[in-house]
C-alpha positions in Angstrom: -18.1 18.8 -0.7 -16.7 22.4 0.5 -16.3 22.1 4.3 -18.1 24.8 6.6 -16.7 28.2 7.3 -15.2 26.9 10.6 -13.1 23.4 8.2 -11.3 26.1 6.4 -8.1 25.3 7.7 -7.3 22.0 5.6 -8.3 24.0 2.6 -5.9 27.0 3.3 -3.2 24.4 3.9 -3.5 23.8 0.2 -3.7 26.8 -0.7 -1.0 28.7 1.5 0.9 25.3 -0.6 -0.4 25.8 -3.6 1.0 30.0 -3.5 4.2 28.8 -2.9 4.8 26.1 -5.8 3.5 28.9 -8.0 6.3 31.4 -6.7 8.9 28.1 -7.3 7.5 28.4 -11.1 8.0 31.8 -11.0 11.5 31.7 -9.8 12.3 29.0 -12.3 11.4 30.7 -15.2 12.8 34.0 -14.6 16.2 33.0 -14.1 15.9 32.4 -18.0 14.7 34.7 -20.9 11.6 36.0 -20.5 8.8 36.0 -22.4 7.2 39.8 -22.5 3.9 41.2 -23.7 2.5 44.3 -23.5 -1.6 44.4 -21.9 -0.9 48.3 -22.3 1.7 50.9 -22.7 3.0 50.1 -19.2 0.7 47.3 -18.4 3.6 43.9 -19.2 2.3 40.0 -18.8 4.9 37.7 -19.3 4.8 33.8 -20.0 5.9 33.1 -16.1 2.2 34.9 -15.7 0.3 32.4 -17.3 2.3 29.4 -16.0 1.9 30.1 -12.6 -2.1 30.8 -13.2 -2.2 27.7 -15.0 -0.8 25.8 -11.4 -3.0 26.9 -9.8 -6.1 27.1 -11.8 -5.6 23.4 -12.7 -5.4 23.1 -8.8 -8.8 24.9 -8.1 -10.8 23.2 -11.3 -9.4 19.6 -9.8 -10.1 20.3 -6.3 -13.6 22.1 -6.5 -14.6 22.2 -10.1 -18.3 23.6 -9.2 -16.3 26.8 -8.3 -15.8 30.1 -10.4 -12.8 32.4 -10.9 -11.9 35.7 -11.2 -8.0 35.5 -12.4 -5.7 38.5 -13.9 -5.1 37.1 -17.4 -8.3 34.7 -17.6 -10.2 37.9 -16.4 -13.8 36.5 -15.1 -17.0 38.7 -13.8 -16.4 40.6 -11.0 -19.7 42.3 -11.1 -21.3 39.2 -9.9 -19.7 38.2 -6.2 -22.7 35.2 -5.9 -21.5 32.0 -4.8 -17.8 30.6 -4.3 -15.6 32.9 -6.3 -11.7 32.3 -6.4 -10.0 36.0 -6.4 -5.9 35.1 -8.3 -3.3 36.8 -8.8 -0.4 34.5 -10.3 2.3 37.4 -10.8 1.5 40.4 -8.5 4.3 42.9 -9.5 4.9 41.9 -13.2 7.2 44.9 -14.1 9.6 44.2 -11.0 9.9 40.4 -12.0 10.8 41.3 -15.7 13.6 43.5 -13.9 14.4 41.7 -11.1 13.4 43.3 -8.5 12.4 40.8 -6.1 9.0 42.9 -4.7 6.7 40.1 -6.4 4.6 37.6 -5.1 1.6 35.0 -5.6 -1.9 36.0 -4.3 -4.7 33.9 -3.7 -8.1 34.4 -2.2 -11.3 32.4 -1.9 -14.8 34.2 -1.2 -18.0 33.4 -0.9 -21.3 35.9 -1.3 -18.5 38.5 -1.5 -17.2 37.6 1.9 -13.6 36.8 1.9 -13.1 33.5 3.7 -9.3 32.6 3.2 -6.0 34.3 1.7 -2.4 33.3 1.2 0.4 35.9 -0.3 3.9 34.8 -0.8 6.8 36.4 -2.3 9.1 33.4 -3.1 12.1 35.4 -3.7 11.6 37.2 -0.1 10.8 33.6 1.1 7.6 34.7 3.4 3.9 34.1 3.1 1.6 35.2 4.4 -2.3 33.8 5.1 -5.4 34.4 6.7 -8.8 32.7 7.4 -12.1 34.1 8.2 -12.1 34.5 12.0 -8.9 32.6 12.3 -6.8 35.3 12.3 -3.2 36.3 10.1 -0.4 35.1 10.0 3.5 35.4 8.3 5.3 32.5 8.1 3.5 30.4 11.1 3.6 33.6 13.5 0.6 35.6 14.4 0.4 39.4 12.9 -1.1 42.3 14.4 -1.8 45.6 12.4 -0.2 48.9 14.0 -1.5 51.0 16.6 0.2 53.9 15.5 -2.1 56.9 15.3 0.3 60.0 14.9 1.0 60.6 10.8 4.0 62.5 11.6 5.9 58.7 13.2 3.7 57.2 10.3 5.6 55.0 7.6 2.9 54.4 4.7 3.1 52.3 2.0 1.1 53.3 -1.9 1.5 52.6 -5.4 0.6 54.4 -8.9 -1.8 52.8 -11.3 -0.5 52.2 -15.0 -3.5 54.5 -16.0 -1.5 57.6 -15.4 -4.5 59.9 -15.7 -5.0 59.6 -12.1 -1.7 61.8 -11.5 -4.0 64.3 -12.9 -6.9 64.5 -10.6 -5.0 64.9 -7.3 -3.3 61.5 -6.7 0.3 63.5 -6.7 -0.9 66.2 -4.4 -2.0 63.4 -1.9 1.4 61.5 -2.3 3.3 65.4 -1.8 1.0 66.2 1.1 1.1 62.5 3.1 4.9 62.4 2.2 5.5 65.8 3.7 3.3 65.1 7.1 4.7 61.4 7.5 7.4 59.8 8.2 8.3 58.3 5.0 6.5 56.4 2.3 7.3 53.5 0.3 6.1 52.1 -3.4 6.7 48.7 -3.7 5.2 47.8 -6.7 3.0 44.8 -5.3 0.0 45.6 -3.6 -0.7 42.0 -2.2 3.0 42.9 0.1 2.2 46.1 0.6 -0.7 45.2 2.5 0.6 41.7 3.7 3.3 43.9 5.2 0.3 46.9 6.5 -1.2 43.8 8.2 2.5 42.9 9.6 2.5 46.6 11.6 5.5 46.9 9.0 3.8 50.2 7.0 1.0 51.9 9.1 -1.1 52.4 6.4 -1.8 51.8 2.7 -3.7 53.5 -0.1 -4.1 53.1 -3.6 -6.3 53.9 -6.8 -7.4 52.6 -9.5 -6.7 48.2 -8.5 -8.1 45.5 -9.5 -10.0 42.5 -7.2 -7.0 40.5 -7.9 -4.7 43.3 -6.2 -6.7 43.5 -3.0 -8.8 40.5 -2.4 -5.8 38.4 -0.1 -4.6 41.3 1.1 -7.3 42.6 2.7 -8.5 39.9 4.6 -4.7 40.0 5.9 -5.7 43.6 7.1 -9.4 42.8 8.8 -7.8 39.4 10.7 -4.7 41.5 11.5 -7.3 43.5 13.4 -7.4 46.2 11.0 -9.9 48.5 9.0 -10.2 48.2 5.0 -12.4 50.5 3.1 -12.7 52.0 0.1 -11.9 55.8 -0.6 -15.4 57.0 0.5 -15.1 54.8 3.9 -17.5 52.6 1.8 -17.4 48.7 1.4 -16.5 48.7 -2.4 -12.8 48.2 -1.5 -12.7 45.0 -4.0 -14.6 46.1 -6.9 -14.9 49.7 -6.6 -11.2 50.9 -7.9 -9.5 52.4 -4.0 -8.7 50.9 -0.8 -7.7 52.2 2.2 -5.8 50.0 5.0 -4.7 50.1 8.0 -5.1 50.4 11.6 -8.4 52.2 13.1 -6.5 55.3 14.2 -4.2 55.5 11.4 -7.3 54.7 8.7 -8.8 57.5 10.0 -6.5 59.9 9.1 -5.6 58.7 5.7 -9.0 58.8 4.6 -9.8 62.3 6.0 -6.8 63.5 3.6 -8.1 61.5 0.8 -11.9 62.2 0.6 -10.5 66.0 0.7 -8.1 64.8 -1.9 -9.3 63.4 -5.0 -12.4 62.4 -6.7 -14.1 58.7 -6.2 -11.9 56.9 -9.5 -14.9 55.0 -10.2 -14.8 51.3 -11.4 -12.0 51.6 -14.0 -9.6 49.2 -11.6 -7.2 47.7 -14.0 -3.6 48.7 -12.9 -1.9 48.4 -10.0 1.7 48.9 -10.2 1.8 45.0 -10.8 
């Protein structure tokens, strides 16, 4: 029996528990060789991918088997949000991992009707996770997070990422990046959604945007953002932010500007998803 809405908080102890044995597997197994495919030109899964979905697969077919699941290398409908729907993303940042770079993390998200109830994030090699519940606020680490207040672009450090389906850098996704980088502060690419809005929800990065993603590359995250008291929408300032291919993050103020600049910007990518920068 799934508790109410309001007995999530036994279930996302599990779960923030369950993110962070998968990131011990992932440590694990990339301190040895790895295992590398290719999904596309750019597009890499290794073996550490599949392990880590496997943990925590097992762990959601064990705990609530009636449950469905959309996963990154399992794949699963994501035109049909009906019901309890599991949102994972066991490797989020693939092509840092194979190198290294220690931007990666775990994501996890449980919805239900397509209402996000609970996320967890963690990045095991950054040691910090990060989780939310529906109503219950965000948190990093134990510690309650708040989204930034900042409203002025110009003291605005944002955060973004480019798909691996490069054609976007042909229909205005560069002239955005030149345009926010030259009126901001500064701008980061991280190569992980999941952090970058984990850390948008933080008040780390004042905003976030990206094309072209996946469920898996926004479902935590996003609840992170809304409970963090901030404003997710899709590139339009529509409600597709999980399936629809954009997202836009961050706080009111600040969301308001980045989406002015990117409905002038570029074309609505549609529902090709498929690539974040993972």
């Amino acid at each position: 029996m799934f508790p109410s809405e309001s007995g999530l908080d036994g279930v996302l102890d599990s779960v923030v528990e369950l993110a962070r044995r998968a990131g011990e597997k992932l440590v694990a197994l990339g301190s040895g060789d790895l295992e590398v495919a290719f999904k596309g030109p750019r597009d890499l899964v290794t073996a550490a991918d599949r392990a880590s979905e496997d943990l925590i697969l097992d762990w959601i077919s064990s705990a609530f088997p009636d449950d469905r699941v959309l996963s990154e290398e399992r794949g699963g409908d994501s035109n049909d949000l009906s019901g309890r729907l599991w949102i994972v993303d066991p490797l989020d940042g693939t092509t840092n991992y194979t190198h290294g770079h220690p931007m990666y993390a775990v994501s996890i998200a449980l919805f239900e009707d397509g209402v996000p109830l609970l996320a967890a994030v963690h990045a095991p090699v950054l040691t910090r996770t990060w989780w939310a519940s529906r109503g219950g606020g965000a948190f990093c680490d134990g510690v309650p997070i708040s989204i930034s207040g900042n409203g002025k672009l110009s003291e605005a450090l944002l955060a973004t990422g480019f798909s691996y389906r490069r054609r976007e850098l042909e229909a205005g996704a560069l002239e955005i990046f030149g345009r926010l980088l030259r009126e901001s502060r500064d701008i980061r690419r991280g190569g992980s959604a999941s952090i970058d809005l984990a850390d948008t929800a933080r008040g780390v990065f004042d905003g976030f945007w990206e094309f072209h993603l996946s469920p898996h590359d926004v479902a935590a995250g996003a609840l992170l953002i809304t409970e963090a008291g901030g404003v997710v929408t899709d590139v339009t300032g529509g409600d597709d932010w999980l399936t629809g291919g954009s997202i836009v993050a961050g706080g009111p103020a600040m969301h308001r500007i980045l989406s002015e600049v990117l409905l002038g910007g570029v074309p609505h990518p549609g529902r090709e998803g498929g690539g974040g920068a993972g």
